[in-house]
DRENPA-350328 format. One line per field, with one value per residue: residue in three letters; x, y, z of N, C-alpha, C, O in turn. Coordinates in nm, 2 decimals, padded with zeros to 4 digits, always signed. Layout:
<nodes>
resn	c(ALA ...);
neast	c(X ...);
nnorth	c(Y ...);
nup	c(Z ...);
caeast	c(X ...);
canorth	c(Y ...);
caup	c(Z ...);
ceast	c(X ...);
cnorth	c(Y ...);
cup	c(Z ...);
oeast	c(X ...);
onorth	c(Y ...);
oup	c(Z ...);
</nodes>
This chain:
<nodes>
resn	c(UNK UNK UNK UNK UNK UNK UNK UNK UNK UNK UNK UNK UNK UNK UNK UNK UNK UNK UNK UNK UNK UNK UNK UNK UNK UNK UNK UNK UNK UNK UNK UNK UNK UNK UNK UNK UNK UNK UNK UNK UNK UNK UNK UNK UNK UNK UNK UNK UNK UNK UNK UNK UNK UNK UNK UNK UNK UNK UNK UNK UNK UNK UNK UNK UNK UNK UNK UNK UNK UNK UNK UNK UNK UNK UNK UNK UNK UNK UNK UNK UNK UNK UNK UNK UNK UNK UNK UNK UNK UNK UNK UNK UNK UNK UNK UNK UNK UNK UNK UNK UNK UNK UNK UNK UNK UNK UNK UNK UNK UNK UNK UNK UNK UNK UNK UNK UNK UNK UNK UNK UNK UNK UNK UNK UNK UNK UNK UNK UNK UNK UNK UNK UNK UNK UNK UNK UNK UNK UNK UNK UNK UNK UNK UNK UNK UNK UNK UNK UNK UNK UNK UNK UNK UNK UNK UNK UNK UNK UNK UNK UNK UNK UNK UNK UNK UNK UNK UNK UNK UNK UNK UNK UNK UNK UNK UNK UNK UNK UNK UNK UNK UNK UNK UNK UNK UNK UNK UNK UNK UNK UNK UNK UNK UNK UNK UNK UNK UNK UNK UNK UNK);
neast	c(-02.01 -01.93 -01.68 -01.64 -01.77 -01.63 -01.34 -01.49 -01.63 -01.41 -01.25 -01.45 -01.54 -01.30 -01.25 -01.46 -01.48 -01.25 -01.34 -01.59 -01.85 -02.11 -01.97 -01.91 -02.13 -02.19 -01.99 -02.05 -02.29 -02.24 -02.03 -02.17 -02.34 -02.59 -02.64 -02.77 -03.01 -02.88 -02.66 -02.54 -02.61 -02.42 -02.14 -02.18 -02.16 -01.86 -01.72 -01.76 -01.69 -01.41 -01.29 -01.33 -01.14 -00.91 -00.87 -00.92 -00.70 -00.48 -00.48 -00.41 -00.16 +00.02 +00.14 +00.31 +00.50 +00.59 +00.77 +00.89 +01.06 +01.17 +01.04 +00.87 +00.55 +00.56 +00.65 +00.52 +00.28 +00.33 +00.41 +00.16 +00.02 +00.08 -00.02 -00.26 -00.31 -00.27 -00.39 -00.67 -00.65 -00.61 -00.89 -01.05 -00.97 -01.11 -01.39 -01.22 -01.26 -01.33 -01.26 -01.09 -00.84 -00.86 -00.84 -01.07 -01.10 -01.06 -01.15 -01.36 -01.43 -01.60 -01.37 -01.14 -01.18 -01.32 -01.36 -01.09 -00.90 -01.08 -01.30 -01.16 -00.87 -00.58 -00.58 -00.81 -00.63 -00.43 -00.57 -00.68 -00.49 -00.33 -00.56 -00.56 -00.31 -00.37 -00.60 -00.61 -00.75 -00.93 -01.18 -01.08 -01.11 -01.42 -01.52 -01.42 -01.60 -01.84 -01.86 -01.80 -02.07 -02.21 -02.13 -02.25 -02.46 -02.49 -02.47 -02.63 -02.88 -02.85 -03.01 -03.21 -03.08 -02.97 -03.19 -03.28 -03.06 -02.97 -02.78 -02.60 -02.63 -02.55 -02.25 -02.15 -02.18 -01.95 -01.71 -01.70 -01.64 -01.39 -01.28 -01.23 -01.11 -00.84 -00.80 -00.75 -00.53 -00.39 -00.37 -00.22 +00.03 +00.09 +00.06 +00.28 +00.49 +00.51 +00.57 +00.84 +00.98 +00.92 +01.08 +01.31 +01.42);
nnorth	c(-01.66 -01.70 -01.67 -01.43 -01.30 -01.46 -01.33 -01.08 -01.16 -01.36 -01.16 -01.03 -01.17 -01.24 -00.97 -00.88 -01.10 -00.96 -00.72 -00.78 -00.68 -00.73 -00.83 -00.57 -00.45 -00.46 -00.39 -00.08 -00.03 -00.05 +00.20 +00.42 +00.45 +00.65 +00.87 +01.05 +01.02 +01.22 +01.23 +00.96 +00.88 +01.14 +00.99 +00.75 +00.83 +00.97 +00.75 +00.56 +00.71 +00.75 +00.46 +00.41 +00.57 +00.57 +00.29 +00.32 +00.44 +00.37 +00.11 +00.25 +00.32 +00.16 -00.06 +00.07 +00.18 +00.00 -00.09 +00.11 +00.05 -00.17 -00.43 -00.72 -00.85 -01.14 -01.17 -00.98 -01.11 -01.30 -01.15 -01.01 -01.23 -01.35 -01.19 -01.15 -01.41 -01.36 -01.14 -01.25 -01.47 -01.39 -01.28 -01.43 -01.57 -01.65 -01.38 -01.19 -00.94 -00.73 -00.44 -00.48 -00.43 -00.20 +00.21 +00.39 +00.61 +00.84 +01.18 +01.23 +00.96 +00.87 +00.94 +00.76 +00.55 +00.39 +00.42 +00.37 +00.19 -00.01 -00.07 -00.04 -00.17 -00.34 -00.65 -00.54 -00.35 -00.53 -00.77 -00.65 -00.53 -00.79 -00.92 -00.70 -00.72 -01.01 -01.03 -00.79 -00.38 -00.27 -00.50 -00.55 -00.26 -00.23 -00.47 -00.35 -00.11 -00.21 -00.34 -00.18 -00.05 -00.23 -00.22 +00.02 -00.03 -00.14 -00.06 +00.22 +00.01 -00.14 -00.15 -00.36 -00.55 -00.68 -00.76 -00.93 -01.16 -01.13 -01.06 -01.31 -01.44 -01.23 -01.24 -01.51 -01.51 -01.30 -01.49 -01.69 -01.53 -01.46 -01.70 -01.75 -01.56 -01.62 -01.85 -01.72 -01.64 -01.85 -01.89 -01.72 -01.72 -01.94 -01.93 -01.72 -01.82 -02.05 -01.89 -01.77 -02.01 -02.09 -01.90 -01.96 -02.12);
nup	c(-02.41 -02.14 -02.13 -02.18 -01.93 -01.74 -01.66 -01.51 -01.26 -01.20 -01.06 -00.90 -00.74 -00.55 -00.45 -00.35 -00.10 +00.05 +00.09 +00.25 +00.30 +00.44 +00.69 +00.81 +00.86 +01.15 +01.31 +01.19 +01.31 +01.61 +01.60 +01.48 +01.71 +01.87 +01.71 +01.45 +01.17 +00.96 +01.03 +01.02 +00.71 +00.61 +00.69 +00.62 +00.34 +00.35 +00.39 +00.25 -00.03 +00.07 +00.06 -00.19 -00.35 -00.26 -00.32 -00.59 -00.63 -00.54 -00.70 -00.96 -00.91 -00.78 -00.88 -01.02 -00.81 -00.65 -00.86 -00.92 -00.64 -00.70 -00.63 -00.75 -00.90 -00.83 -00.58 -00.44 -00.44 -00.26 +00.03 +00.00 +00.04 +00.28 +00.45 +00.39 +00.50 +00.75 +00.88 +00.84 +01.03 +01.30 +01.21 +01.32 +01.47 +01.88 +01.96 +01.80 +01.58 +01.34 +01.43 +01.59 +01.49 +01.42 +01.53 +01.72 +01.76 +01.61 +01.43 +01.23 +01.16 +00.96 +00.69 +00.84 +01.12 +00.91 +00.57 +00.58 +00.77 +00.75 +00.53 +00.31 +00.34 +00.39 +00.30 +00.09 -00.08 -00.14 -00.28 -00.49 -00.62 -00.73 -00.87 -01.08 -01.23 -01.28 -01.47 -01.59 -01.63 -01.70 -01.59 -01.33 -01.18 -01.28 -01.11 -00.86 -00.81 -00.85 -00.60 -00.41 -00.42 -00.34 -00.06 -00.01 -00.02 +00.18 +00.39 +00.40 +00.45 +00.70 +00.91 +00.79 +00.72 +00.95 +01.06 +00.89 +00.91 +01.17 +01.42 +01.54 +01.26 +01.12 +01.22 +01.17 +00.88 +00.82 +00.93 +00.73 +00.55 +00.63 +00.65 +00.37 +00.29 +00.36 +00.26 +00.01 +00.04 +00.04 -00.18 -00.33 -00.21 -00.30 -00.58 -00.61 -00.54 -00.74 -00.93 -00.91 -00.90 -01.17 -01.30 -01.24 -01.33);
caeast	c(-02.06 -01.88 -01.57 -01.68 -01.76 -01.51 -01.27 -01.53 -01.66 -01.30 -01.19 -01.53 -01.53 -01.20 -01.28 -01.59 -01.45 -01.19 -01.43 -01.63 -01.95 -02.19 -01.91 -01.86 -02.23 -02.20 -01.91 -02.07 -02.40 -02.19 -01.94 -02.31 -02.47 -02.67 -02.63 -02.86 -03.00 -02.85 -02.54 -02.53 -02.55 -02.32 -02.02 -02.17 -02.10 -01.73 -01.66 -01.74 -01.64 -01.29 -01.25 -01.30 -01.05 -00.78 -00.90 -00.84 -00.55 -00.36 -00.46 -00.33 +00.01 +00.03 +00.25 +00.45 +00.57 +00.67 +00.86 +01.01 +01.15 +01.24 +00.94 +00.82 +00.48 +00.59 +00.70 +00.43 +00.19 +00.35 +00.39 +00.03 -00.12 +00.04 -00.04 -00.42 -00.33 -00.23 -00.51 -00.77 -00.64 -00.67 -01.00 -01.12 -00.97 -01.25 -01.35 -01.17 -01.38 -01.25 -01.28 -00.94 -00.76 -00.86 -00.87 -01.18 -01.10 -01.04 -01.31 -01.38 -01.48 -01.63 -01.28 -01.09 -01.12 -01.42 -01.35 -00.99 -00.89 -01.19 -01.37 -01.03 -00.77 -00.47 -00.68 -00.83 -00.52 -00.34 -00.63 -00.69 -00.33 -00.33 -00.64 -00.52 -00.23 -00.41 -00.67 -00.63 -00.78 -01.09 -01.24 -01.04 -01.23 -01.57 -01.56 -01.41 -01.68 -01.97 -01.81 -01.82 -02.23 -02.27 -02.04 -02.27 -02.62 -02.56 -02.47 -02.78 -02.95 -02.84 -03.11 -03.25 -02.91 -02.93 -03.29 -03.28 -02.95 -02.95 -02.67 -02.54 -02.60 -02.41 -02.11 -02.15 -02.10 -01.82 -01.64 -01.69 -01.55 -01.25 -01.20 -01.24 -00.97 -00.71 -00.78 -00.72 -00.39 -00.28 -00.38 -00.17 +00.12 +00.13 +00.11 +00.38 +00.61 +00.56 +00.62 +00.95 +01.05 +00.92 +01.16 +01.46 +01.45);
canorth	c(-01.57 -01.74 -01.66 -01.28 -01.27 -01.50 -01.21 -00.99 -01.24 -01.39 -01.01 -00.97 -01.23 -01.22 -00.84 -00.93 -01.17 -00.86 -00.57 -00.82 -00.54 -00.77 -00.86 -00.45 -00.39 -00.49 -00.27 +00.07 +00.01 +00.00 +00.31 +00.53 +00.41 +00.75 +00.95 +01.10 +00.97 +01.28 +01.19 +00.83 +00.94 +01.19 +00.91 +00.64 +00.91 +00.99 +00.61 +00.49 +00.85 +00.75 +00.38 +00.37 +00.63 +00.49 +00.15 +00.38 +00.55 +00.22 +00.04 +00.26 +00.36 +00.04 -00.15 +00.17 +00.21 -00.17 -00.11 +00.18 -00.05 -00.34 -00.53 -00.81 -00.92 -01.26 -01.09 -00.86 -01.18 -01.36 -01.08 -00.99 -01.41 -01.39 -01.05 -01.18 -01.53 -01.33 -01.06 -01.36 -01.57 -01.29 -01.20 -01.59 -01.62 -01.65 -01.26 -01.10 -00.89 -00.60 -00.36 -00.52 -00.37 +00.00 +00.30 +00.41 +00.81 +00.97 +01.22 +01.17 +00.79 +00.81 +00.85 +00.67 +00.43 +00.30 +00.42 +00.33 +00.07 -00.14 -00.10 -00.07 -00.22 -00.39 -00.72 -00.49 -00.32 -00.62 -00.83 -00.52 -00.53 -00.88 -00.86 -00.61 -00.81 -01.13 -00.98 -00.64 -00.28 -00.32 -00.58 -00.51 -00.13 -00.28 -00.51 -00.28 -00.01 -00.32 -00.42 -00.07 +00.00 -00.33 -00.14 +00.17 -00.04 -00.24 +00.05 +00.24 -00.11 -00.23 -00.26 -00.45 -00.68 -00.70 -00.79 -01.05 -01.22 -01.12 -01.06 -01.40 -01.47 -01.17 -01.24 -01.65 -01.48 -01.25 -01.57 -01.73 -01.47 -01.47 -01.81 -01.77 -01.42 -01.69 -01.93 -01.63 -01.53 -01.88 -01.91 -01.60 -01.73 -02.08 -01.84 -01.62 -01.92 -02.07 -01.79 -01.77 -02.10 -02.11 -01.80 -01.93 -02.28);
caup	c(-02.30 -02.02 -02.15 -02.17 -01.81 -01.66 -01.55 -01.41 -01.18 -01.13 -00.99 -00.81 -00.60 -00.42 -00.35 -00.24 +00.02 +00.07 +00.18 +00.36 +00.31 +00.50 +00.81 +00.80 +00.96 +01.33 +01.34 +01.15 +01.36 +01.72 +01.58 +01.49 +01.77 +01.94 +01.63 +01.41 +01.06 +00.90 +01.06 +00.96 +00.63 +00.60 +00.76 +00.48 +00.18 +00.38 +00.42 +00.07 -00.07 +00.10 +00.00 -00.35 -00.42 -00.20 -00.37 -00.73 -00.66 -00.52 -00.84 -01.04 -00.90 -00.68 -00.93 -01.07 -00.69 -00.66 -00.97 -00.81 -00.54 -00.69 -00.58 -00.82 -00.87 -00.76 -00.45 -00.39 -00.41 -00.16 +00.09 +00.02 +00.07 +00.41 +00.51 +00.40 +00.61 +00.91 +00.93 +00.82 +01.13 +01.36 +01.25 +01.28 +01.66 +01.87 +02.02 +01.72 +01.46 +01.26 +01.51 +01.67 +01.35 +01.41 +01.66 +01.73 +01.87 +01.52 +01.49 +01.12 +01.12 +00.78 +00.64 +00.92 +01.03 +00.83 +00.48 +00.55 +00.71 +00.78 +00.40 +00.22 +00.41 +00.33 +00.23 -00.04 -00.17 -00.21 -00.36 -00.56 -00.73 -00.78 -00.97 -01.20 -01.24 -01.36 -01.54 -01.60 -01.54 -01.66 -01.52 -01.17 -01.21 -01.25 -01.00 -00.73 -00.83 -00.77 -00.42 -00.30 -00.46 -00.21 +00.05 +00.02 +00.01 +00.30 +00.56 +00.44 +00.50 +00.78 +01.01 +00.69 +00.67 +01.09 +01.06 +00.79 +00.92 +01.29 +01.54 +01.54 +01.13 +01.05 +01.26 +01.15 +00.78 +00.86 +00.98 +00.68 +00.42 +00.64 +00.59 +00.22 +00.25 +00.45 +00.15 -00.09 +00.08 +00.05 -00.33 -00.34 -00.16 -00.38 -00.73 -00.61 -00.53 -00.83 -01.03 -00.86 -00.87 -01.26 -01.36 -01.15 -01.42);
ceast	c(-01.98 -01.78 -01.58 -01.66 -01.70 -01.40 -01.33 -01.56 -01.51 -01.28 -01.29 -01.52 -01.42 -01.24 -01.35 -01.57 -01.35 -01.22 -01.49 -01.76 -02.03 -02.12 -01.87 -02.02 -02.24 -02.16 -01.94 -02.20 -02.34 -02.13 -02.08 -02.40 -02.49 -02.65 -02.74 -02.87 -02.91 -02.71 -02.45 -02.50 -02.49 -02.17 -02.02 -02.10 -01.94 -01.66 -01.69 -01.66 -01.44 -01.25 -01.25 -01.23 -00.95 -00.77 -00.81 -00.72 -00.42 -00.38 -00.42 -00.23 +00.06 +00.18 +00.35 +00.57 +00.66 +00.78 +00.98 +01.15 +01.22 +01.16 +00.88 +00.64 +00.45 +00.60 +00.59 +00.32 +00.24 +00.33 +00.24 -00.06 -00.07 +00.07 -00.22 -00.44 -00.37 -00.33 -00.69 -00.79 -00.66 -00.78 -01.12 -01.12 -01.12 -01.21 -01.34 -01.25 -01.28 -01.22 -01.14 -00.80 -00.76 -00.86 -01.00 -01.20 -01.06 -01.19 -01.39 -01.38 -01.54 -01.50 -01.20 -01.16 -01.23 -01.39 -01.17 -00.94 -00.98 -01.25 -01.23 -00.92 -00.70 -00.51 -00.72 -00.77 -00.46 -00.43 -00.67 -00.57 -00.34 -00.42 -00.60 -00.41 -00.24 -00.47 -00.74 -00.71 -00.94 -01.20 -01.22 -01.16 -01.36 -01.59 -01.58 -01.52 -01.84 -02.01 -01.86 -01.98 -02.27 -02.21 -02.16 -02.41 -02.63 -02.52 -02.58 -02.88 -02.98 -02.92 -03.20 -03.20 -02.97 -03.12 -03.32 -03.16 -02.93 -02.83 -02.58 -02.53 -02.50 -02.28 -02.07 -02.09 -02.00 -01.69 -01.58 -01.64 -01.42 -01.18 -01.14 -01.12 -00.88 -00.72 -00.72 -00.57 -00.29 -00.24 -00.26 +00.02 +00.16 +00.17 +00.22 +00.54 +00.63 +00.61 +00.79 +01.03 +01.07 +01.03 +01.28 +01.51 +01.41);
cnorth	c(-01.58 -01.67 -01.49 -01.26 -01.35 -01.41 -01.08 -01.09 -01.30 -01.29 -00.98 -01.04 -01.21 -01.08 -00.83 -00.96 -01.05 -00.79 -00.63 -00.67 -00.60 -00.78 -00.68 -00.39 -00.38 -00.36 -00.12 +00.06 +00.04 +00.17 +00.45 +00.49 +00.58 +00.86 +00.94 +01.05 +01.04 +01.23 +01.09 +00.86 +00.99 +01.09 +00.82 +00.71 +00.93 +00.84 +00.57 +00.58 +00.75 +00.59 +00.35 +00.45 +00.59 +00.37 +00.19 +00.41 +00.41 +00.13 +00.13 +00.34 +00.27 -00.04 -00.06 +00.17 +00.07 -00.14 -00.03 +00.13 -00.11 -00.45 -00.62 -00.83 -01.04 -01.23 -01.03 -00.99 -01.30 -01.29 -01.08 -01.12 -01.38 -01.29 -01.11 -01.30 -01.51 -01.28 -01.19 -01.41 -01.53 -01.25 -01.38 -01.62 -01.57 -01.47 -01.17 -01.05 -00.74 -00.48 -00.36 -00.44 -00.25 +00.07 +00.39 +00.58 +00.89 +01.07 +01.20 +01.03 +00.78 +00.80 +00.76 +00.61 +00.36 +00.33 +00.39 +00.33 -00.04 -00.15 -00.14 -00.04 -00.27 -00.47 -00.68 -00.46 -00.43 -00.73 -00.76 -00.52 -00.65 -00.94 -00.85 -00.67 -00.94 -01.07 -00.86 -00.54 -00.28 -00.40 -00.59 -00.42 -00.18 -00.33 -00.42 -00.20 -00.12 -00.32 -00.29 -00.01 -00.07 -00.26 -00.05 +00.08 -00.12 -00.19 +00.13 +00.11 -00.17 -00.26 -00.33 -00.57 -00.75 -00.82 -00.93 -01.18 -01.26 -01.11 -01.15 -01.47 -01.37 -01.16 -01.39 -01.59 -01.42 -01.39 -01.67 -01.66 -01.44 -01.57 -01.81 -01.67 -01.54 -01.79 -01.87 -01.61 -01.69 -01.95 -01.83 -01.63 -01.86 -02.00 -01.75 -01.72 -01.96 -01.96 -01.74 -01.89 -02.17 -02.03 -01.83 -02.06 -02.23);
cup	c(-02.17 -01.98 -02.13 -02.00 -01.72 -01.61 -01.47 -01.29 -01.10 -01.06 -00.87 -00.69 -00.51 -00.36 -00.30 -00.13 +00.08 +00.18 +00.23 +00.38 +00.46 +00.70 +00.87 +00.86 +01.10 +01.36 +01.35 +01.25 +01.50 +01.76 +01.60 +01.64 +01.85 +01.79 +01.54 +01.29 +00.97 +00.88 +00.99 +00.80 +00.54 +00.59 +00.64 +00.31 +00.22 +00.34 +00.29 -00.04 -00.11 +00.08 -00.12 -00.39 -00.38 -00.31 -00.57 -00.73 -00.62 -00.65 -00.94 -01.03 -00.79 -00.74 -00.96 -00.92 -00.65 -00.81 -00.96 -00.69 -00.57 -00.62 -00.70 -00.79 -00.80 -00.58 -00.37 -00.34 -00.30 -00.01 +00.12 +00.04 +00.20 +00.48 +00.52 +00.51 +00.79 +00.92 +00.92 +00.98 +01.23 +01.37 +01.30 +01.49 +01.74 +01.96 +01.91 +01.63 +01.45 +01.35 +01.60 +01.60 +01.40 +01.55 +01.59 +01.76 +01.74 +01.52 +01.36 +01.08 +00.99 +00.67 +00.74 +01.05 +00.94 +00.70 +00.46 +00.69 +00.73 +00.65 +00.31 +00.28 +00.32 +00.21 +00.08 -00.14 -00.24 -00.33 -00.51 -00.70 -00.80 -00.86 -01.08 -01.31 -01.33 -01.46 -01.59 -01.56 -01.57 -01.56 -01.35 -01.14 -01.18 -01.12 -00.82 -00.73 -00.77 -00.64 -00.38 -00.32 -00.36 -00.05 +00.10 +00.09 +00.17 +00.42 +00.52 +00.49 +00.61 +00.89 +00.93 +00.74 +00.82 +01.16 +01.02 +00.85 +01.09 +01.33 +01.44 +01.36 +01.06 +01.08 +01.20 +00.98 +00.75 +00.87 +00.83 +00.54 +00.51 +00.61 +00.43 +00.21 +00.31 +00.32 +00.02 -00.06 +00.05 -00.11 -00.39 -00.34 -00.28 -00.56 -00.73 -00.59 -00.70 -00.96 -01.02 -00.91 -01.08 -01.37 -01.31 -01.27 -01.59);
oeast	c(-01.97 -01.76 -01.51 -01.56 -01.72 -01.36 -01.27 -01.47 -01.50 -01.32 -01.25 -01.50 -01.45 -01.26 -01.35 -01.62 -01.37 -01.18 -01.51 -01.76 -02.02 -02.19 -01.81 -02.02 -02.31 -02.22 -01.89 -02.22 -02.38 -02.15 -02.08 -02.52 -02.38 -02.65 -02.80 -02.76 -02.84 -02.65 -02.35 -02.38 -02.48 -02.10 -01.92 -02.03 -01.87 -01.55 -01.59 -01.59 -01.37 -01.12 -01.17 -01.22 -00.88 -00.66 -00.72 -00.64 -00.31 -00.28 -00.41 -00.20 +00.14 +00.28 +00.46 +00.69 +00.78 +00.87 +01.10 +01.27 +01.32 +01.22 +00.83 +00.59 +00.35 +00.54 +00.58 +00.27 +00.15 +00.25 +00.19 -00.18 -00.17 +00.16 -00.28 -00.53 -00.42 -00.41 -00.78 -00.90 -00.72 -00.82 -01.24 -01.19 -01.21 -01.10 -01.42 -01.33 -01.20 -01.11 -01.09 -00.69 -00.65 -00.89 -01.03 -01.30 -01.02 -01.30 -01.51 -01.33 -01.53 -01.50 -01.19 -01.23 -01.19 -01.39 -01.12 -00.92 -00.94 -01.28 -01.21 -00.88 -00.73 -00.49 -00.68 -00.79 -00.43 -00.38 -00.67 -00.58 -00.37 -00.37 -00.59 -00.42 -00.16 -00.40 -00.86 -00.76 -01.03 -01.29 -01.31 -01.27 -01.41 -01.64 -01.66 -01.56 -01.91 -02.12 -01.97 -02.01 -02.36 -02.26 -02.18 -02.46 -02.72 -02.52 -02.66 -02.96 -03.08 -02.91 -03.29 -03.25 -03.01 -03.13 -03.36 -03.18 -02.90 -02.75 -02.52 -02.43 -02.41 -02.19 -01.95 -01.97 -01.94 -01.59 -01.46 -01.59 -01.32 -01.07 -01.05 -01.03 -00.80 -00.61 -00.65 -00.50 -00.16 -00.15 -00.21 +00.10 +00.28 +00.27 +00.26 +00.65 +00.73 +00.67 +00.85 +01.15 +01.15 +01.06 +01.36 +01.63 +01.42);
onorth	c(-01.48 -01.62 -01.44 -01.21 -01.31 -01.44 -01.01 -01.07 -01.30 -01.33 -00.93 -01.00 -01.17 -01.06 -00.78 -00.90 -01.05 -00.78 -00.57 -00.59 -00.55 -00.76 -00.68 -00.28 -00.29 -00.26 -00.04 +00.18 +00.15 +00.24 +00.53 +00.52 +00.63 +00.97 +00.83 +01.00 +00.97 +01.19 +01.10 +00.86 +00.95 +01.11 +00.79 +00.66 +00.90 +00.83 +00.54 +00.53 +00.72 +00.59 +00.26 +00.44 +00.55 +00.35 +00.14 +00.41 +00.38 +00.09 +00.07 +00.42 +00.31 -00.08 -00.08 +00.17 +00.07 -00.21 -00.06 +00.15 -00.14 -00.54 -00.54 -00.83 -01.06 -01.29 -01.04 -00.97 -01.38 -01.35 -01.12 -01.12 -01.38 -01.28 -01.12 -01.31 -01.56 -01.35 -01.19 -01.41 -01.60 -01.18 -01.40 -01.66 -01.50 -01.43 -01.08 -01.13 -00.68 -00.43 -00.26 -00.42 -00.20 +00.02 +00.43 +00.65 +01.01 +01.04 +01.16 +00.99 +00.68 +00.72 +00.65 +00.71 +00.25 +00.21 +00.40 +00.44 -00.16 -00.27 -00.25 +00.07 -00.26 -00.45 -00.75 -00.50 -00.43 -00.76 -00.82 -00.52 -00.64 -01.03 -00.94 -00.67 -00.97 -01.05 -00.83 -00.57 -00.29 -00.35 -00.61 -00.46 -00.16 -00.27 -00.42 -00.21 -00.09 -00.32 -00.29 +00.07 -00.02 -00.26 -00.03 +00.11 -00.14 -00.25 +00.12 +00.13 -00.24 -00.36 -00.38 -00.67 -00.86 -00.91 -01.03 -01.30 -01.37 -01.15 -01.12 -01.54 -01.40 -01.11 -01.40 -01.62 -01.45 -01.37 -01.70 -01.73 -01.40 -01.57 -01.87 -01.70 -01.52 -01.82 -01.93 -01.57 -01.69 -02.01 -01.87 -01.59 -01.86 -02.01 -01.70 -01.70 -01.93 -01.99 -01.69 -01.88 -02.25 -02.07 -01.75 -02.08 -02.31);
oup	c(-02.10 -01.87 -02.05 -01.94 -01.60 -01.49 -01.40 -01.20 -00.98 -00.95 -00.77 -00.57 -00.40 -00.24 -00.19 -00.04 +00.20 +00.29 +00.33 +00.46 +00.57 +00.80 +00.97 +00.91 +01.15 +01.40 +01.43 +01.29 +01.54 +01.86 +01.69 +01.65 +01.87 +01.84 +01.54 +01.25 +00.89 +00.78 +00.93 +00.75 +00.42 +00.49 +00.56 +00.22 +00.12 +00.28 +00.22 -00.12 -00.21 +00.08 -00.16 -00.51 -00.47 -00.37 -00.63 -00.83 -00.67 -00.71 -01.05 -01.11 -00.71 -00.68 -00.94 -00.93 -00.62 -00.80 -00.97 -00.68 -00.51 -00.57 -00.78 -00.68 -00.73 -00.49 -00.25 -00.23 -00.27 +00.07 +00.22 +00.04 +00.28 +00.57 +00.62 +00.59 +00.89 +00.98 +01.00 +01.05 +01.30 +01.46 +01.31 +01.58 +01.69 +02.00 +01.90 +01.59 +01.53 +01.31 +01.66 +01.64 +01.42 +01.66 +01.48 +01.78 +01.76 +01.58 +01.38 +00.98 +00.91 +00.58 +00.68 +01.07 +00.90 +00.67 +00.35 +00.74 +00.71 +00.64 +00.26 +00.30 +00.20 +00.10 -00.02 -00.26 -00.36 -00.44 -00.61 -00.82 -00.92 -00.93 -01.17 -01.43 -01.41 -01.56 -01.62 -01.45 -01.49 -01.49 -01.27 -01.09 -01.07 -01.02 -00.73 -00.61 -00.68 -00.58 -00.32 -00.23 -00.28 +00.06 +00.22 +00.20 +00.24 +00.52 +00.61 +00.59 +00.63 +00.96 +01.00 +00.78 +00.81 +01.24 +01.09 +00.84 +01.13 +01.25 +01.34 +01.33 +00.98 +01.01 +01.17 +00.94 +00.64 +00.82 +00.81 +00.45 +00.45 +00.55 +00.39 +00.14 +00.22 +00.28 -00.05 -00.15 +00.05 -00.16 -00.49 -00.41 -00.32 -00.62 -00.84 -00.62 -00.77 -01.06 -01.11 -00.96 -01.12 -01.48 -01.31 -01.28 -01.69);
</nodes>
């Protein structure tokens, strides 16, 4: 049984820590603030709408386009651990929160910047690939389709989440799936070496 669901679970988690759903409320309640329930939403169906296809469409022409280049997996997973190290360590400084990433004056916020790049950012794509990569399309698929059902429930929710957690617990757990993305990026960075250094011997 284990063995069955050991690659969904391997896949889910990193994306989990990725999209960051729960560290992704402060931000969508500040963005809606004076707006209307209809409104709200509307922005949640744009913003999830617009990250899980991005999220689709990069996993499956993510690696053909690297192949295009001349980009390696090995390659790609290095790049992508300290792309995850750097945005991680930025989001950890004290002050910083996702919000430092994006512009705020598009007029469509449900697809930018909240359905892309604050839900499926870089973070995503790259964990996304590398995924697919270990443990194929299925199980990537699944998981990503999970993450974003939790994406969807916990911006309808959020004066649930904001309630249950408060202020200061939902920024305290934000802090803590960054650490876990900056641990991912350097898991990332250590498999992409050796994969290198295994194919060069």
């Amino acid at each position: 049984m284990w063995k069955f669901l050991e690659p969904y679970l391997m896949t889910f988690i990193p994306i989990f820590v990725a999209v960051d759903a729960i560290g992704t409320v402060p931000l969508f309640i500040s963005i809606m603030d004076g707006t209307t329930k209809k409104q709200r939403h509307q922005v949640i169906i744009d913003s999830v709408t617009t990250a899980t296809s991005v999220a689709i469409l990069f996993m499956l022409v993510g690696k053909l386009v690297l192949r295009l280049i001349g980009i390696s997996i090995p390659d790609f997973q290095i790049a992508g651990g300290l792309l995850l190290l750097v945005i991680a360590m930025r989001l950890l400084l004290p002050g910083a929160s996702k919000s430092s990433l994006i512009n705020h004056q598009e007029k469509d916020i449900g697809v930018f910047p909240l359905g892309t790049p604050l839900i499926t950012g870089p973070a995503v794509l790259t964990t996304t690939l590398i995924m697919l990569d270990t443990y194929g399309l299925v199980p990537t698929f699944i998981a990503l389709l999970l993450n974003m059902v939790i994406v969807w429930w916990s911006l309808v929710k959020t004066d649930l989440i904001i309630k249950i957690f408060g202020q200061a617990g939902t920024r305290a757990f934000a802090k803590i799936m960054y650490i876990l993305l900056a641990a991912i990026g350097v898991m990332m960075i250590r498999k992409g070496m050796t994969s290198i250094i295994q194919g060069a011997f």
